[in-house]
C-alpha positions in Angstrom: 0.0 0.0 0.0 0.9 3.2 -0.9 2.0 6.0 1.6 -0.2 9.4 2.0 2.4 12.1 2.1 -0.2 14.4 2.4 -3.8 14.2 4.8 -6.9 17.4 5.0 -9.2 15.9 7.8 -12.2 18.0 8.5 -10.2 21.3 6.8 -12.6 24.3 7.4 -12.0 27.9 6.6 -14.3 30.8 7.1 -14.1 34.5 6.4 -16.0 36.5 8.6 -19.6 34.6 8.5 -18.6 32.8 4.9 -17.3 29.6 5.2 -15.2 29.2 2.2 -14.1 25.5 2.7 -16.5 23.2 4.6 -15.1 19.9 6.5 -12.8 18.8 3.8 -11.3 15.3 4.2 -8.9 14.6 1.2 -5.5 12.5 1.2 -2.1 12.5 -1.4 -0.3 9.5 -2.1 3.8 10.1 -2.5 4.1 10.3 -6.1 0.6 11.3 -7.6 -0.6 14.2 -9.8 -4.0 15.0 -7.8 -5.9 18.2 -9.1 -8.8 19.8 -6.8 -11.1 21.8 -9.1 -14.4 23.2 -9.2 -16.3 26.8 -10.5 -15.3 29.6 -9.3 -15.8 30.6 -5.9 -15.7 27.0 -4.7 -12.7 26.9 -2.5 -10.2 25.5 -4.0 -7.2 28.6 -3.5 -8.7 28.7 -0.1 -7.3 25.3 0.7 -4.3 25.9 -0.6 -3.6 29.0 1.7 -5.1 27.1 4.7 -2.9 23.6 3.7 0.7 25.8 3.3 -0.4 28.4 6.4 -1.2 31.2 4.6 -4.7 31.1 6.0 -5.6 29.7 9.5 -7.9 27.0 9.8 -11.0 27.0 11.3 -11.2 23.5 11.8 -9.3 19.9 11.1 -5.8 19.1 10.7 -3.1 18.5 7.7 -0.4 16.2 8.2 2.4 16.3 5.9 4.7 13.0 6.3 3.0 12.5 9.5 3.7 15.2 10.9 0.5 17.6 12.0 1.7 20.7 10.0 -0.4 22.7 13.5 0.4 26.1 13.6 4.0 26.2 11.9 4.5 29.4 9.3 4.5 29.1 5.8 8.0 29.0 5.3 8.3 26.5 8.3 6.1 24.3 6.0 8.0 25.0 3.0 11.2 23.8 4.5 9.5 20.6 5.4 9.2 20.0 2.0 5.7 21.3 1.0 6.0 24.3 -1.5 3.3 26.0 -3.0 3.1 28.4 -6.3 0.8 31.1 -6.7 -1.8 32.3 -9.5 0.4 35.2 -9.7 3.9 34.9 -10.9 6.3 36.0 -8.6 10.0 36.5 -9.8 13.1 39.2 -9.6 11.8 40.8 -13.0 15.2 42.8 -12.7 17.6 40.0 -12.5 18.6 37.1 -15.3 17.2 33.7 -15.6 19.5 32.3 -13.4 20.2 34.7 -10.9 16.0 34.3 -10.2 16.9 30.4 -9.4 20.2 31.1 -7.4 18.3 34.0 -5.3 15.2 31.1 -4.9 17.9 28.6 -3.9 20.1 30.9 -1.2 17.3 29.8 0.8 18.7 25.9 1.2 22.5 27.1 1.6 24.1 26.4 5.0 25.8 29.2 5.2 26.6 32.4 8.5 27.2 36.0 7.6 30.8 35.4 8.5 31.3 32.8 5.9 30.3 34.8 3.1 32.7 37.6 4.5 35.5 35.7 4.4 34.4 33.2 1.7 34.7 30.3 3.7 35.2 26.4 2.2 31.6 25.9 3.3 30.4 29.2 1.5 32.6 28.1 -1.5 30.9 24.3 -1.5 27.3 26.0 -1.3 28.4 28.6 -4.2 29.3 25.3 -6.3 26.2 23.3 -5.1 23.7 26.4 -6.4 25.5 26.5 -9.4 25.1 23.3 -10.1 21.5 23.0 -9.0 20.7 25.9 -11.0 21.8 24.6 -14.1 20.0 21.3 -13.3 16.5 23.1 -12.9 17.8 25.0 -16.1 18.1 22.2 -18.2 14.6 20.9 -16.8 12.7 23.5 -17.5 13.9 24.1 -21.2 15.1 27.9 -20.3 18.9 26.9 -20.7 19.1 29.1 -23.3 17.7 32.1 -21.6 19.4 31.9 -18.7 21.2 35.5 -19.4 17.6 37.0 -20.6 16.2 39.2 -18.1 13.1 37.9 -16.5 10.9 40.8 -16.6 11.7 40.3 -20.7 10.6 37.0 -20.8 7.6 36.2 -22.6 4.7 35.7 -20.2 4.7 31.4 -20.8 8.2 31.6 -20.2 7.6 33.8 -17.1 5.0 31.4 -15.6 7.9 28.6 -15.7 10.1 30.0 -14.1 8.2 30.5 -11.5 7.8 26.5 -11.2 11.4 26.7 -11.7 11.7 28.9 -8.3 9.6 26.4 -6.7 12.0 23.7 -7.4 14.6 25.4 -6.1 13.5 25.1 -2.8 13.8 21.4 -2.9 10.0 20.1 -2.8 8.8 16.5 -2.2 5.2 17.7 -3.0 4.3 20.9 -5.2 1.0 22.3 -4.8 0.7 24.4 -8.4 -2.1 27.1 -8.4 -3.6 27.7 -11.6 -0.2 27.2 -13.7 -1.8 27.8 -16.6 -3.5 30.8 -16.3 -2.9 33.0 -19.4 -1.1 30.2 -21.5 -2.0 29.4 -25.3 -2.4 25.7 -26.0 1.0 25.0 -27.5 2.3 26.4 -23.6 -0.1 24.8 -22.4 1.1 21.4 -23.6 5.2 22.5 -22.5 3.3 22.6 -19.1 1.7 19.1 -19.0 4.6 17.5 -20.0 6.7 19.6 -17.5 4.3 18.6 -14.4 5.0 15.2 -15.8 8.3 15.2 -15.8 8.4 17.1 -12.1 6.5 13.5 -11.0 8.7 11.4 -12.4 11.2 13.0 -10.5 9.7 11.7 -7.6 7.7 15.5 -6.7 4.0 14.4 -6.0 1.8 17.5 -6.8 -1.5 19.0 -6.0 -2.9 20.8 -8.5 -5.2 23.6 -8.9 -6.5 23.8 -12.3 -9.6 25.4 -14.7 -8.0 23.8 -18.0 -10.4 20.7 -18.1 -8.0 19.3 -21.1 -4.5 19.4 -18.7 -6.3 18.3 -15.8 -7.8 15.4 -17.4 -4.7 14.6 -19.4 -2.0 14.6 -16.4 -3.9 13.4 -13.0 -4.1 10.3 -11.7 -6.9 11.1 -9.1 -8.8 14.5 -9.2 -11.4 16.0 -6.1 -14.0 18.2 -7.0 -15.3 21.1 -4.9 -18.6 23.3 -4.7 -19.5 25.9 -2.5 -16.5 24.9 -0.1 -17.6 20.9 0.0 -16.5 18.2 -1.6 -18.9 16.5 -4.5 -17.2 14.0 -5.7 -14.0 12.3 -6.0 -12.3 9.5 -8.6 -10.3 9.0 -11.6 -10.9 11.6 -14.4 -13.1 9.0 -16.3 -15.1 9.0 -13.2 -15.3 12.5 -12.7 -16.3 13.2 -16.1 -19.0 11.1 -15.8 -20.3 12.7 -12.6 -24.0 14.3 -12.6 -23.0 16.0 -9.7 -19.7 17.8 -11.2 -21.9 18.1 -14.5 -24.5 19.8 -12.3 -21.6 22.0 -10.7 -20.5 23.1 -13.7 -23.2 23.4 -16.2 -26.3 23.8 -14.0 -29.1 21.4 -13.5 -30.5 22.4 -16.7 -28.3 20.2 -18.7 
C-alpha cells in the first residue's frame, strides 16, 4: 500500500460569517498528480492557503509526512518539504534567468554572515552546489538558453515557468501548483503538462489547482471536485467526467 504524504481531515475555513471550505477530508499519495477543481468561488485557493499556512484554519488538521503541520508558518512548511506556487507569478523581474533560481535557492545554503565575509570552504561548497542545482533546474525547465535573458523580458509562458522553476529550487517533495496555466496558449499549455510530468517522475507528487479541463484530465491520476467549499465528488478523471454531480456544478441542472 501506498503511503499518504499528504492528509486534510475536516479542513474548514471561514471568512467573517462565509465559510469558504466546509469539512474537507482529502488525502495525497507520495508520487501522484492530484488536481482539486471546481467553479469559481468553490474553495479551492482557499485550501491551498489554509494547507501551506497562509490562511488559519477554522477546523481539522493537515499532516504532511506524518507530521500535524499545526500552527507552523509558511515558510516553516516549506522547509519541510511542501512548497506551493501562486496564481500570480512571482519573480526578480530585474535580475537574469539564473540569478532568479540562485536568489530562490540561497534559501537551502548552509551558510553564516561570517562565511560569506571571508568566503569560507563551506560558502565556496554551497556557491558550487547552487551553481550546479541551477543549471539542473535550467536544463529541466527548457530555459537553458535564456538563462542571461532578463526575467521581466521574458515572454509571459516563459515567465510562468520559471516561477515553477523557483519552486524547485526550494527542494519540494510535494508541489502544490495554483492555476499554472493561467494565461497560456495551447501549444504552452502542452510544454506545461509535460513539464508537471516530468516534475512526477522525478519523484515530486503535486497537487494541483486547475480550470483547464484538457491538462487536468490529461495529467492526473486522481482529481477531487469542490462546490461551495464541500467536496462532491471524487475518482479518476473518467469517473469525474462522468459525474452528474460535477456536470450539475459546472453546467447547471438544466443540462
Amino acid at each position: 500500500m501506498q503511503k499518504e504524504l499528504l492528509e486534510v481531515n475536516n479542513l474548514t475555513a471561514r471568512f467573517g460569517g462565509l465559510t469558504a471550505v466546509d469539512s474537507l477530508d482529502f488525502a495525497v499519495t507520495a508520487n501522484e498528480i492530484v488536481s482539486l477543481i471546481g467553479p469559481n468561488g468553490a474553495g479551492k485557493t482557499t485550501t491551498f492557503n489554509a494547507v501551506t499556512g497562509f490562511l488559519a484554519k477554522a477546523e481539522g488538521a493537515v499532516t504532511f509526512e506524518g507530521t500535524d503541520l499545526g500552527t507552523l508558518r509558511p515558510n516553516q512548511i516549506a522547509a519541510k518539504g511542501l512548497v506551493r506556487t501562486f496564481q500570480i507569478t512571482s519573480l526578480f523581474p530585474g535580475l537574469t534567468v539564473a540569478d532568479n533560481i540562485r536568489t530562490a535557492r540561497h534559501t537551502q545554503e548552509d551558510v553564516m554572515f561570517l562565511d560569506c565575509i571571508f568566503h569560507t570552504r563551506r560558502n565556496r561548497e554551497n556557491e558550487r552546489e547552487t551553481a550546479a542545482k541551477t543549471e539542473e533546474i535550467l536544463n529541466l525547465v527548457h530555459l537553458q538558453d535564456k538563462k542571461e535573458a532578463i526575467a521581466g523580458n521574458l515572454p509571459y509562458g516563459e515567465q510562468r515557468v520559471l516561477g515553477i522553476a523557483l519552486s524547485l529550487a526550494a527542494n519540494p517533495k510535494m508541489l502544490l501548483l495554483d492555476e499554472p496555466s493561467a494565461g497560456l496558449n495551447s501549444s504552452e499549455t502542452l510544454v506545461l503538462m509535460d513539464l508537471v510530468r516530468k516534475l512526477r517522475d522525478r519523484g515530486i507528487t503535486i497537487l494541483l489547482v486547475e480550470h483547464d479541463m484538457k491538462l487536468v484530465m490529461g495529467v492526473s491520476d486522481r482529481i477531487v471536485v469542490l462546490d461551495f467549499g464541500k467536496k462532491i465528488a471524487e475518482g479518476t478523471p473518467t469517473e469525474i467526467r462522468d459525474n452528474p454531480e460535477v456536470i450539475t456544478a459546472y453546467l447547471g441542472s438544466g443540462r
